[in-house]
N, C-alpha and C positions, 0 to 999 in steps of 0.2 A: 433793784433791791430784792425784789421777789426770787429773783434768780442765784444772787447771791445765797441767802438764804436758803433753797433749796439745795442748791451746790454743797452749801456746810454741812445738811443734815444727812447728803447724801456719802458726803468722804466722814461724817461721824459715823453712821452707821455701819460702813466698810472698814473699819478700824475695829469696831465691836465687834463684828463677826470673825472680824482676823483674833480678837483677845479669846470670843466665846471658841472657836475652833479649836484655838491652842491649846485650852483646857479643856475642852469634849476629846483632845488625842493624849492629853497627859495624866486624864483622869484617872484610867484602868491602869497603864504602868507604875502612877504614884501610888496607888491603893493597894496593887501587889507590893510593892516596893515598901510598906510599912507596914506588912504582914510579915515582913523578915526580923523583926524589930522586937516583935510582941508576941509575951505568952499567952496572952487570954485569948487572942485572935487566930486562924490558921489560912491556910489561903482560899478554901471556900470561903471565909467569910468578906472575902474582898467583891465575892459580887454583888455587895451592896450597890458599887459604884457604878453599877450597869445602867442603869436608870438614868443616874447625874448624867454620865457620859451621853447617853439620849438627847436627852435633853439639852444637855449644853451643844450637839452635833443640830439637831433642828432650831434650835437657836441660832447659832451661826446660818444658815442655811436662807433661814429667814430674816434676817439681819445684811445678807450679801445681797438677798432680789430685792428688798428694799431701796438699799445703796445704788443698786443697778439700775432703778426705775425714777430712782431718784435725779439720777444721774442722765437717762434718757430726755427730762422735761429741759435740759440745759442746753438752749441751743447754740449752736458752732463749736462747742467743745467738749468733748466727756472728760470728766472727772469723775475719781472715786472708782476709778475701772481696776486698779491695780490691787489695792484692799480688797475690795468687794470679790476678787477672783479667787484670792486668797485666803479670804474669809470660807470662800465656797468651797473652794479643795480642801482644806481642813477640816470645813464640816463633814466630805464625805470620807475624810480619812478616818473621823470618829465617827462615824457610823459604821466602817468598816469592821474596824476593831471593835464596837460594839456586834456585831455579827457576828463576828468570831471567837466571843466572850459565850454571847450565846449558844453554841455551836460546841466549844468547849462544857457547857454545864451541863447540856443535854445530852452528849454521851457520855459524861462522868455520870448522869441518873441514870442510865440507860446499864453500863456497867456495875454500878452500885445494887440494879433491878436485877442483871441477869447473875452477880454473885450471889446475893440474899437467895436464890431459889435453889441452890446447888446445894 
């Protein structure tokens, strides 16, 4: 029963990381994507969402080595390997894209710095 047990919390937790993934990588494109939309907002103000995107990316991350450890304690059979992988690779797909959000705003201040002085 114990193993059963385990096993669930291990393909639950590989299911969450695959949901948390999927939106640490839909984050940044949804939040530009509704800056097309609205006046008050522009698309600097969409890097709000950098943060969320973090966070929902190490969430997954950590949601997938759980699954996976979980999964470990289960012996003759692994479960919860398929999720949990996929959970993982989405988490580093939004990490990515957060990097490269990043990477994006810091030479928008960087050119924003070197016009102001001209």
């Amino acid at each position: 029963m114990a193993a059963r047990t385990r096993s669930s919390r291990g393909a639950a937790a590989g299911w969450a990381s695959v949901v948390a993934g999927a939106a640490s990588v839909a984050t940044l494109p949804f939040a530009i994507y509704l800056t097309r939309f609205s006046d008050a907002y522009e698309l600097l103000d969409s890097a709000i969402a950098i943060p969320v995107a973090a966070a929902l990316a190490f969430l997954a991350l950590g949601l997938a080595s759980r699954s996976r450890r979980h999964a470990s304690f289960v012996l003759g059979r692994v479960t919860g390997g398929g999720p949990a992988r996929a959970g993982r690779v989405l988490g580093i797909v939004g990490l990515c894209l957060v990097a490269s959000a990043l990477v994006a705003l810091g030479i928008y201040g960087l050119l924003e710095y070197v016009g102001s002085r001209e």
